[in-house]
N, C-alpha and C positions, 0 to 999 in steps of 0.2 A: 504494500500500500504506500503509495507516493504520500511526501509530507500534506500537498496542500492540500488530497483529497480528506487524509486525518484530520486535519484544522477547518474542512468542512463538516464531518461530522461533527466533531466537538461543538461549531458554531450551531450547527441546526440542533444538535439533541439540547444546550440549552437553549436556545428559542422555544422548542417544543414545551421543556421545564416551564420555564417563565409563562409562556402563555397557557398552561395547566395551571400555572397559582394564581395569576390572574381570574380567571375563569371560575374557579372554584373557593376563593376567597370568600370568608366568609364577615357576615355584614357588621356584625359588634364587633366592638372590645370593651366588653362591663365589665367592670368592678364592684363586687359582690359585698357588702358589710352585715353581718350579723351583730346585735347588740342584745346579749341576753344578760344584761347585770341584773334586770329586774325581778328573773326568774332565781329562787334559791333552789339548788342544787348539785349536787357535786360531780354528774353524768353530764358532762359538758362535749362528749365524743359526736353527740347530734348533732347541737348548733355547728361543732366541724363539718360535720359530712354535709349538712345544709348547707354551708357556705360553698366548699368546694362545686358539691353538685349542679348548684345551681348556678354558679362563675362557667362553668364545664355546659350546660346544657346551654346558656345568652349564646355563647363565643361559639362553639364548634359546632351548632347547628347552620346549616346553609339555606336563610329563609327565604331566600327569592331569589331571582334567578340573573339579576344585575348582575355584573362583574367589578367587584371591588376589590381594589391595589390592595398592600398592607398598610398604606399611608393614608389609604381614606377610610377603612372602617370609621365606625361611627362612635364618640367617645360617652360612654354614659356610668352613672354609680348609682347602684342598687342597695340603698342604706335602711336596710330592715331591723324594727326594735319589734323582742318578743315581748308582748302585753303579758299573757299568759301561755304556759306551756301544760299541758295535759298526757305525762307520761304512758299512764294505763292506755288512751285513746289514741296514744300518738299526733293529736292534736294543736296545732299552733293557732292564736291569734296575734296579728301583728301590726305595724304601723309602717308601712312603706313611704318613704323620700325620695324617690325619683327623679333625676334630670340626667338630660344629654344636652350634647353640645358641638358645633361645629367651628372650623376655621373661618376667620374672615380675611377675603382676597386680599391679597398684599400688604398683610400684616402679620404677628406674631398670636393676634388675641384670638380665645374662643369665645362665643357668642354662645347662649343657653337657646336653644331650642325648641325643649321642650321641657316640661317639669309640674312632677303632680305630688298631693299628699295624700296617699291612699289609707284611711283609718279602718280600710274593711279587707286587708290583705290576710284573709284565714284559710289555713288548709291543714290535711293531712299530711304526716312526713314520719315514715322510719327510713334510720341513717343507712339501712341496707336496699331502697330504693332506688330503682331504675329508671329517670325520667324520659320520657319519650313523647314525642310529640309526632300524632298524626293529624293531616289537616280532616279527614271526615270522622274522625273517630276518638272522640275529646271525652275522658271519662274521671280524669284527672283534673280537681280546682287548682291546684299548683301547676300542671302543665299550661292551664288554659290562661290563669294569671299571667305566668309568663312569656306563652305565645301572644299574648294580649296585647302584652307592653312592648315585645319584640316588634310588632307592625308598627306599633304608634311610634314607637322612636324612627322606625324606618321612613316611615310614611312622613312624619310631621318633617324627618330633615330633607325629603325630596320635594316635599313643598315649600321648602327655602331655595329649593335649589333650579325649580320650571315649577308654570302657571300649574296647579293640581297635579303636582307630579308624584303626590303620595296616592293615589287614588284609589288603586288596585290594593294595594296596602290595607287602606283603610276599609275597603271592603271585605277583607280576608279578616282582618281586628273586628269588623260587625258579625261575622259569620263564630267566630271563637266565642266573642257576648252572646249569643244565642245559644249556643252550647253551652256556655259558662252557666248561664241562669237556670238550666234544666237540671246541674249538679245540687242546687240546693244552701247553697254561701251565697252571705250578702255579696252585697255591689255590684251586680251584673241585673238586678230588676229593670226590666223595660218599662219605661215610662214611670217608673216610682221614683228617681229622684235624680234631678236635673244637672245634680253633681255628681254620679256616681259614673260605672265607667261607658254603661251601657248613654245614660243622658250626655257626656259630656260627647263621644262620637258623635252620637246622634242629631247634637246641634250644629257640630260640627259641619257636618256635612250635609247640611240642611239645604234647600235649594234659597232659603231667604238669608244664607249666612254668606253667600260665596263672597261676600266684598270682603267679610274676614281670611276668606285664603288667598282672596287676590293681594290683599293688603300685605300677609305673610311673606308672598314672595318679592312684594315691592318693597317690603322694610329691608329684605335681609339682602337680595340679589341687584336692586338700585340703587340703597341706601349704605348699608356697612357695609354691601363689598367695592362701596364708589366711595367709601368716607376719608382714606388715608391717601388717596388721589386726589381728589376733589369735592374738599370735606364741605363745602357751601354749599354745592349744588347737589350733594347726598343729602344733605341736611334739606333743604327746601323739599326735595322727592317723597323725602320721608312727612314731614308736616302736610305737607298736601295729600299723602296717602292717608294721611289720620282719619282725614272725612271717610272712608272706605269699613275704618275701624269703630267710628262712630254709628254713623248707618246700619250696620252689622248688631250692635249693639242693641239700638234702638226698633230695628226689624223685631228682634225677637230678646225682649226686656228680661227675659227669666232667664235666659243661659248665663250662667257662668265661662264661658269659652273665652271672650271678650276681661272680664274680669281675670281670669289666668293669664292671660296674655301681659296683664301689665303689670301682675306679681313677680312672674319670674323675669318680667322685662326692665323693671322697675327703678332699679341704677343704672341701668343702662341708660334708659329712657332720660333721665336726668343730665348725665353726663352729655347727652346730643344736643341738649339743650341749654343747658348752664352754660354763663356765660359764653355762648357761643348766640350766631343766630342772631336774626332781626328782630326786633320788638314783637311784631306782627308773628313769626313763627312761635314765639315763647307763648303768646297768651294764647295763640290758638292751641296748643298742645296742651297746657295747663288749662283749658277749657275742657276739652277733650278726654283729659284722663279724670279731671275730675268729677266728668258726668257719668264716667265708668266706673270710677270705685273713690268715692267721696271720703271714705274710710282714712284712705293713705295721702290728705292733705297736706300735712308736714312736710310729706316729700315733693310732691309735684309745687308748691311754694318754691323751693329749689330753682327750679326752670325759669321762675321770673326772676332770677337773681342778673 
């Protein structure tokens, strides 16, 4: 075998490689935290195998069929505190922390995503459990929780990324709530409460909500990925998409989706504003958020500084 035909093969069998991990990459990288101080006990080998497994089942599951580098996975942390642990029943109740996060173009910072407080994260768990996730065949609440959360991190950051580019996603996340709520655990009741995981989709993808995903992609894709280029005219993009957010809002008064948005957006939202910005942008934002969540005055104050 002559050298150069060697140094073709080498060169194609990794191409081949590479565009194998490409191809098969898979969409997380969570980070898992278990917090059981609350629980007394001295059999602490569960909360391990619950952490591991469930770091193991986010990450090396391959949810969709995109093709993600190892540089774009999606960055998220799964901060679960046990409420109560029920040995005999193998039973948890717990209190899930939720957020993901992505890069913003031509800069160093990540940007929050996505982010929820889930007070009804309850499931069944022995440490010698096998989780598995089938998509028609959901018989597991902790499978279904966390296929759940897996589309919506996906979904919510492809809707940063193109106009409803989470859509497919988020139909696969409606189809797992429908499963979910036939298990018998809270937080997945349709139409019982407007924050839970079933309402909060729901509104989501409402046909009277779309100004809210349009807005999504216009905050994140005109605004913070135009902000460290041309941090003026991201800044205007973003204030004149407000109205998008508002509308949204005022379509349909009972969602919480709109109020989410500007919890986990909240310093941020400031920071775009604070001194920076025209008069005219500052008061319309602080107009804006404070007809969305009146609550967190203190802070939107800020923005007229």
């Amino acid at each position: 075998m002559g050298p150069r035909k060697f140094l073709f093969i080498i060169y194609y069998t990794l191409f081949i490689i590479c565009s194998c991990s490409i191809a098969q990459a898979q969409e997380l990288d969570a980070r898992v935290t278990i917090n059981h101080s609350q629980i007394e006990t001295t059999r602490t080998e569960v909360f391990e195998a619950l952490q591991t497994k469930l770091t193991e089942f986010l990450n090396n599951h391959k949810w969709t069929e995109i093709p993600f580098r190892e540089n774009e996975k999606i960055q998220c942390n799964f901060n679960i505190t046990v409420n109560t642990y029920n040995q005999e029943e193998n039973s948890f109740s717990c209190t899930l922390l939720m957020n993901c996060s992505r890069p913003v173009y031509g800069s160093s910072y990540n940007t929050v995503a996505y982010a929820v407080n889930d007070e009804d994260f309850t499931f069944v768990f022995n440490e010698f459990d096998q989780l598995e996730y089938q998509e028609n065949q959901i018989d597991n609440n902790l499978v279904a929780l966390l296929a759940y959360y897996a589309y919506m991190i996906i979904g919510m950051d492809l809707d940063t990324m193109a106009l409803k580019g989470g859509t497919d996603c988020f139909h696969i996340a409606e189809d797992v709530a429908t499963a979910g709520e036939s298990l018998g655990f809270p937080g997945w009741k349709a139409f019982g409460d407007s924050g839970n995981r079933f309402g909060l989709l729901n509104d989501y993808m409402d046909g009277a909500m779309e100004g809210m995903r349009e807005f999504n992609y216009i905050y994140h894709r005109k605004g913070l990925d135009r902000m460290f280029e041309a941090p003026d005219s991201a800044r205007a993009t973003i204030a004149e998409a407000l109205d998008l957010l508002h509308e949204a809002n005022s379509a349909k008064n009972m969602t919480r989706v709109a109020q989410l948005f500007t919890e986990y957006k909240r310093d941020e939202l400031v920071n775009i504003f604070a001194k920076k910005g025209t008069t005219e942008e500052k008061e319309k934002a602080y107009e804006i958020l404070f007809a969305i969540d009146a609550s967190q005055n203190n802070t939107w104050e800020k923005i007229k500084k």
